[in-house]
Structures are given as structure tokens and as C-alpha cells.
LUMVEX-242712 format. One record per residue: x, y, z of N, C-alpha, C in turn; residue in three letters. Coordinates in nm, 3 decimals. Layout:
REM residues N
     n_u     n_v     n_w    ca_u    ca_v    ca_w     c_u     c_v     c_w palo
       X       Y       Z       X       Y       Z       X       Y       Z  ala
...
//
This chain:
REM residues 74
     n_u     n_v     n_w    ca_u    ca_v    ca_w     c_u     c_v     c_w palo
  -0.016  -0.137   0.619   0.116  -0.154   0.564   0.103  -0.144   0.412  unk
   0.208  -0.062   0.353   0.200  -0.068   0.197   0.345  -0.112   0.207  unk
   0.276  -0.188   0.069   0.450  -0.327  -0.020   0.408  -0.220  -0.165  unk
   0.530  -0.188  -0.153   0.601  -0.144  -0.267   0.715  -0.165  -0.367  unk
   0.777  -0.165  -0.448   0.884  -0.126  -0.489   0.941  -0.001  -0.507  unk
   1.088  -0.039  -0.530   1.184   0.138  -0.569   1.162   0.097  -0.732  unk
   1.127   0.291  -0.751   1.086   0.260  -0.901   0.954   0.268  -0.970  unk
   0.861   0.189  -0.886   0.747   0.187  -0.965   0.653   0.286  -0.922  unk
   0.617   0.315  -1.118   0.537   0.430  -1.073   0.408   0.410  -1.052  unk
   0.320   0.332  -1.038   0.207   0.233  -0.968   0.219   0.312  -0.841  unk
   0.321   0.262  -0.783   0.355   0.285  -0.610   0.316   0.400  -0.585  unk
   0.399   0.474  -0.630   0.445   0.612  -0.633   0.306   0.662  -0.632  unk
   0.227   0.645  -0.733   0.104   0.721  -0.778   0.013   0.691  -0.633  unk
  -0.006   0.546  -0.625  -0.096   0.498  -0.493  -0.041   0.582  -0.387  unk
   0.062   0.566  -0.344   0.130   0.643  -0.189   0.080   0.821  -0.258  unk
   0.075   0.880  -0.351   0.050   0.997  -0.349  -0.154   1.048  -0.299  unk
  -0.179   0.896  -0.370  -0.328   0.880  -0.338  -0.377   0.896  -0.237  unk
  -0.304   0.806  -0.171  -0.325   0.765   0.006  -0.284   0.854   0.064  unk
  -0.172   0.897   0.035  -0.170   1.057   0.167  -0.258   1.170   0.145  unk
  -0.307   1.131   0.012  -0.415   1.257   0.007  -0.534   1.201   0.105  unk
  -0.587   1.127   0.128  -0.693   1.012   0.150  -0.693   1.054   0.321  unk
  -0.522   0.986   0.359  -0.589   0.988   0.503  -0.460   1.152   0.584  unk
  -0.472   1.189   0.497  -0.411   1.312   0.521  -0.256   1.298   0.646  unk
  -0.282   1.338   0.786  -0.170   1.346   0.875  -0.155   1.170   0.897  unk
  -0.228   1.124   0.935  -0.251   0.954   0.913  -0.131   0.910   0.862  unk
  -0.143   0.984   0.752   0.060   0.921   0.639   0.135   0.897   0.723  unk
   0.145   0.987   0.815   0.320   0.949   0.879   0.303   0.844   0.971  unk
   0.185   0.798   0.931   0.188   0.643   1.022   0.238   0.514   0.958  unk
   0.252   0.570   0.843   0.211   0.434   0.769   0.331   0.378   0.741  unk
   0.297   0.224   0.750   0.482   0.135   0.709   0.461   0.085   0.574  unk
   0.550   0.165   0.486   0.594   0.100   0.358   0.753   0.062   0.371  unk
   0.674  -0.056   0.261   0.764  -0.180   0.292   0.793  -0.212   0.114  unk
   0.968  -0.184   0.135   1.011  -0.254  -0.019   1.017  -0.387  -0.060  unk
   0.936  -0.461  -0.143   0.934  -0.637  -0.109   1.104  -0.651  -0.137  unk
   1.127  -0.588  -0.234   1.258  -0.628  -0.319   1.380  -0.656  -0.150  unk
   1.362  -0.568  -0.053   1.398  -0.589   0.064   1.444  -0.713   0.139  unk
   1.351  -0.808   0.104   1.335  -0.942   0.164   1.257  -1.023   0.057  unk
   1.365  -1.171   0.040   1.315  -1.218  -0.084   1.172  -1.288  -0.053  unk
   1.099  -1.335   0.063   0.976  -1.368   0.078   0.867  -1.307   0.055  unk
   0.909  -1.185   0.066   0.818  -1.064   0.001   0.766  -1.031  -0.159  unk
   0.918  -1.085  -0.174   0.939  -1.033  -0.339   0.876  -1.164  -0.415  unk
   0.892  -1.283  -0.341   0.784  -1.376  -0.420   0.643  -1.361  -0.389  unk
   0.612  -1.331  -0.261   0.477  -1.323  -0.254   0.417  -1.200  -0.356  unk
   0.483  -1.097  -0.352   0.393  -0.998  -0.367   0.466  -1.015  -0.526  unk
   0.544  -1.045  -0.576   0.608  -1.037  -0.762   0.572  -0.900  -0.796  unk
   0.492  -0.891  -0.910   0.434  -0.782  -0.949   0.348  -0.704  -0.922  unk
   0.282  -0.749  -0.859   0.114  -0.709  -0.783   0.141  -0.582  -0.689  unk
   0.220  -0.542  -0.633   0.245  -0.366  -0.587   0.196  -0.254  -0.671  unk
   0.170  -0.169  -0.605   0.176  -0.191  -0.472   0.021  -0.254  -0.414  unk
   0.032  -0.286  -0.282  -0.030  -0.353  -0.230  -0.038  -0.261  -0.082  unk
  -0.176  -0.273  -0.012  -0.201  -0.188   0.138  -0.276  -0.309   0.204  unk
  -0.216  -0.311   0.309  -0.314  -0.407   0.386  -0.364  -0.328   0.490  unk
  -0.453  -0.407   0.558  -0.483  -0.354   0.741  -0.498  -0.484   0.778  unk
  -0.469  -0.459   0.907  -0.443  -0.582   0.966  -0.446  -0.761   0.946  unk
  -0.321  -0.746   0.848  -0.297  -0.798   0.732  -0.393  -0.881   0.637  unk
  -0.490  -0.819   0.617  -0.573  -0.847   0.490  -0.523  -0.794   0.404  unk
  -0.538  -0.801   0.251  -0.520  -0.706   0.165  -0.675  -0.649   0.100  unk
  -0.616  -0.470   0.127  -0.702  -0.392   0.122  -0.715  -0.367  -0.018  unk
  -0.652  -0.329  -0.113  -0.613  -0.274  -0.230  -0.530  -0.319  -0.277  unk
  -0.517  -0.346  -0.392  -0.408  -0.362  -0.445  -0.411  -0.311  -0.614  unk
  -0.320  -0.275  -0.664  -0.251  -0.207  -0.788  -0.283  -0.029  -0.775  unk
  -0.401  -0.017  -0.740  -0.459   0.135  -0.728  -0.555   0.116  -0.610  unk
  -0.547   0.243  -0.596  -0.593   0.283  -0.437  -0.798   0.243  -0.469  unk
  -0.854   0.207  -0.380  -0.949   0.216  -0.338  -1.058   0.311  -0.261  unk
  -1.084   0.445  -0.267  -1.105   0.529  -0.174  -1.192   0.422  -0.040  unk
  -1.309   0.385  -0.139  -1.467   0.403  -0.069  -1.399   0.258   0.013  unk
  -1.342   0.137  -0.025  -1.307   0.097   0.059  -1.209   0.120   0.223  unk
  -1.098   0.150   0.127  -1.036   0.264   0.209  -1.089   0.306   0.358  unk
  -1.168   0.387   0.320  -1.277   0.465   0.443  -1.347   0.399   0.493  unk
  -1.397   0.285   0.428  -1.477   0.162   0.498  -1.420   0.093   0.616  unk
  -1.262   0.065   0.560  -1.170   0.009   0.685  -1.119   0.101   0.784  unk
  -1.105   0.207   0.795  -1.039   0.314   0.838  -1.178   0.340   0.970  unk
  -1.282   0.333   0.950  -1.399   0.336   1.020  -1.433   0.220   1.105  unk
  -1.337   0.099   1.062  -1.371   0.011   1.175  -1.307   0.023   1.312  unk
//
């Protein structure tokens, strides 16, 4: 799951990262606007974007490849 905002170009840049990363994989993925739901928007404040897997957090502000692929392999 990626927490994002509308707007930021953080996000924007990471989600361009990540679809390069896990290529067709993208159209799996649930991004999620915190601003959406205010529990979100306190947890996560500024810190987006943010990727989890099974809700750990994987990355956060910029993409991680080598991790990335580390989790993606489990």
C-alpha cells in the first residue's frame, strides 16, 4: 500500500519510481490519499509518501530499490 497525498511531488516522484521497479505489478498497487481519512492524515502528517507490505513500513519519503526487492522476494 502507498499513503500519499494530492499534490506532492515526493509522491509523485516515488509512484514514478516504483512503477519503474516493479513494472506490470503497478496495477496492483493501493494508493491511498491520507488527506482522505483524518486517521491517516495524523498518522502519516508529513512523512509521504510512505509504502508498506503487509503493513510494515517499507520506505518512506523515497523509494528504496534494494529493499524493495528484498520484500518483493519474500
Amino acid at each position: 500500500m502507498l499513503y500519499v497525498r494530492e499534490g506532492c511531488h515526493l509522491c509523485e516522484q516515488f509512484l514514478m519510481d516504483l512503477s519503474l521497479e516493479i513494472g506490470p505489478a503497478a496495477d496492483r498497487l493501493v494508493i491511498v490519499d491520507v488527506d482522505d481519512d483524518p486517521d491517516l492524515a495524523i498518522r502519516y502528517g508529513l512523512r509521504v509518501p510512505v509504502l508498506t507490505v503487509n503493513a510494515d513500513v517499507l520506505c518512506e519519503g523515497v523509494l528504496d530499490p534494494e529493499r524493495l526487492r528484498a520484500a518483493i522476494r519474500l
